[in-house]
C-alpha positions in Angstrom: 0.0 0.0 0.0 1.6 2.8 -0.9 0.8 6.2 1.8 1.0 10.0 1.0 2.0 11.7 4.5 1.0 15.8 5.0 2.9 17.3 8.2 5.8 19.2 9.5 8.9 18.4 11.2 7.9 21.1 13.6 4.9 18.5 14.5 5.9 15.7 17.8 2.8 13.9 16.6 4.1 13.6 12.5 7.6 12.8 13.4 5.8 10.0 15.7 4.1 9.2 12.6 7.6 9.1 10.4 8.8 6.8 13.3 6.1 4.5 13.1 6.1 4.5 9.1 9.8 3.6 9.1 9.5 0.8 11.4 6.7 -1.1 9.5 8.8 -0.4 6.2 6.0 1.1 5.1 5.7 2.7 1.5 5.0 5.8 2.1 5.7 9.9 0.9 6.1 12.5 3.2 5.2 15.9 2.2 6.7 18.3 4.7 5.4 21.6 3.8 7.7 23.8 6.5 10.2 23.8 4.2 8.3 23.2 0.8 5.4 25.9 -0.5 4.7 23.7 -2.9 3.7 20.8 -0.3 2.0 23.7 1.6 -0.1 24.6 -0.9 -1.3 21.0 -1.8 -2.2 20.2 1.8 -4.2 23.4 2.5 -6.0 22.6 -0.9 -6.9 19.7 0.4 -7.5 21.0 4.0 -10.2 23.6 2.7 -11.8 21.4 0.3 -12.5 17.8 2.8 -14.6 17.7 5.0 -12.4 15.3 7.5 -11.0 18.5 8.4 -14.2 20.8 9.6 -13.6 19.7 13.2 -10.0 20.3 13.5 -10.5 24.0 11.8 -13.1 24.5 14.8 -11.0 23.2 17.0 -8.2 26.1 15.3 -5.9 22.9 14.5 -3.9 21.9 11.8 -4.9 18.6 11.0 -1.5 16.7 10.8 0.0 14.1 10.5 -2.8 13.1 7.6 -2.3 10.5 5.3 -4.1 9.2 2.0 -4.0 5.9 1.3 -4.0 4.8 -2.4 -7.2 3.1 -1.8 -8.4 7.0 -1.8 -8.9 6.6 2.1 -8.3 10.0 3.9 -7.9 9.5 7.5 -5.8 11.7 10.2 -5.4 8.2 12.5 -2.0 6.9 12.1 -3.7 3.6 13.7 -6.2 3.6 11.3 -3.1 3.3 8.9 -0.8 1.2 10.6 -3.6 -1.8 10.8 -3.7 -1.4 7.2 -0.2 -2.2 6.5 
């Protein structure tokens, strides 16, 4: 299964994730945007547009780590993912 990974290094919780990831062997991209525009820009597009994310923007979160799975699964539980592998 191959993952797409949205977060920052400034994150705990997606360098957790990273951890995690590495240690299954999963196949997986991580798209840190605090050093990449163009990785900030694709997450916030997706941010604005899904409405996973409604409660985290009330909540005045970020909503990382998040992860899309290449089923088209869009899920901000790193469980969720991690049972999957």
């Amino acid at each position: 299964m191959k993952i797409i990974m949205f977060g920052t290094n400034a994150c705990k919780d997606c360098l957790e994730a990273v951890k995690a990831l590495d240690e299954r062997n999963a196949d997986y991209m991580y798209l840190e945007f605090s050093e990449s525009t163009a990785n900030l820009k694709r997450f916030l597009k997706l941010r604005d547009t899904e409405p996973l994310f409604e409660e985290v923007k009330k909540k005045g979160a970020i909503g990382v780590p998040c992860f899309k799975l290449d089923d088209g699964t869009l899920t901000l539980d790193l469980q969720e993912v991690l049972d999957k592998l």
